[in-house]
C-alpha positions as CSV (number, residue, x, y, z in Angstrom):
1,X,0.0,0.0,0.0
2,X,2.8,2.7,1.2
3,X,4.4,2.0,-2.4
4,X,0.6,2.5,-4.2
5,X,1.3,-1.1,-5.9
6,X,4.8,-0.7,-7.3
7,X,6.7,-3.3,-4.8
8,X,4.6,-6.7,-4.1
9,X,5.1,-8.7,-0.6
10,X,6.2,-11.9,-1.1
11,X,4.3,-14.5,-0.3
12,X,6.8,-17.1,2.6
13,X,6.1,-20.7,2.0
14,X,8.3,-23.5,4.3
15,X,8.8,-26.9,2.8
16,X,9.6,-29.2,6.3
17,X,12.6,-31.3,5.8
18,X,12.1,-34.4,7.6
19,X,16.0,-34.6,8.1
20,X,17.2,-31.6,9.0
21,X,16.1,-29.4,12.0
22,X,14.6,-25.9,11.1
23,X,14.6,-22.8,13.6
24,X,11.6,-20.2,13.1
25,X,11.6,-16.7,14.5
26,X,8.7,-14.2,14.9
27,X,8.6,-11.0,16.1
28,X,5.9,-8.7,17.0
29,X,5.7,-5.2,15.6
30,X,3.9,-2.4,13.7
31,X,2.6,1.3,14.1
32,X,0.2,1.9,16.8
33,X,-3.1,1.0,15.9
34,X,-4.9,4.3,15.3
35,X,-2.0,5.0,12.7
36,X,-3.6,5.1,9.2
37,X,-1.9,3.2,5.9
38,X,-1.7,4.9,2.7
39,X,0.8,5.7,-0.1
40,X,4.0,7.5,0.6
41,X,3.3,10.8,-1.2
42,X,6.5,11.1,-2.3
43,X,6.1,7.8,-4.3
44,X,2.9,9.2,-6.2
45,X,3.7,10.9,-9.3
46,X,1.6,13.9,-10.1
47,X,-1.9,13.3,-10.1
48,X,-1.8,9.5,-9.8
49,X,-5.1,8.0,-8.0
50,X,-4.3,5.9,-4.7
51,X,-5.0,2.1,-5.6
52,X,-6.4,1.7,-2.1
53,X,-8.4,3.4,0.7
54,X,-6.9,4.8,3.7
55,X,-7.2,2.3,6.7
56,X,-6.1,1.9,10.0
57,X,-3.2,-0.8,11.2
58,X,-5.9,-1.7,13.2
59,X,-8.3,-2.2,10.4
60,X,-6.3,-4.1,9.0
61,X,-5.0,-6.3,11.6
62,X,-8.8,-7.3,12.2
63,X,-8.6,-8.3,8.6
64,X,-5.9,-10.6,8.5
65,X,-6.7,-12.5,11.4
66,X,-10.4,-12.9,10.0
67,X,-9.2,-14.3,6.8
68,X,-6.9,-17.1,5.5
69,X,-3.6,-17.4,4.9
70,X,-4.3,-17.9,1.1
71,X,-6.3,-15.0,1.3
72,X,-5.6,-11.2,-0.8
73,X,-5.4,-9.3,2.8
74,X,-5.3,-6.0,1.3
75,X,-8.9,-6.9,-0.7
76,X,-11.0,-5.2,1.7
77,X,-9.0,-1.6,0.9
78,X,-8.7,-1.8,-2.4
79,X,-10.3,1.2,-4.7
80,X,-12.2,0.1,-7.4
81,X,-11.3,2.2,-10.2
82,X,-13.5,2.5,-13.2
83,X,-11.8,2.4,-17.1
């Protein structure tokens, strides 16, 4: 979203070797939760249209624990733009 589209997240698959041991770390972080997500305006060029709604991390949070892991998270915030 802060890059209006222009850098994708990559999906992280794990394929468990059966032979080797594997060490997974998580962390916990992110803007409070009243901060609001939107393109960097210095990554918009001119008049450019945002390619998704301003949300809250908190909104957005909400979202991905409701949904799937298979799931398009950022869905729910995406502008529909007509051609």
């Amino acid at each position: 979203v802060m890059t209006n589209g222009r850098f994708k997240s990559v999906k992280r698959r794990v394929v468990a070797n059966g032979t080797k041991s594997r060490v997974s770390m998580i962390y916990f972080g992110g803007p409070p939760l009243s901060e609001k997500i939107a393109p960097l305006p210095s990554l918009m060029q001119g008049e450019e249209d945002s390619l998704y709604k301003e949300f809250t991390w908190f909104e957005y949070k909400k979202s991905a624990f409701n949904s799937r892991l298979s799931d398009n998270r950022l869905g729910l915030f995406e502008k529909i733009i007509a051609s």
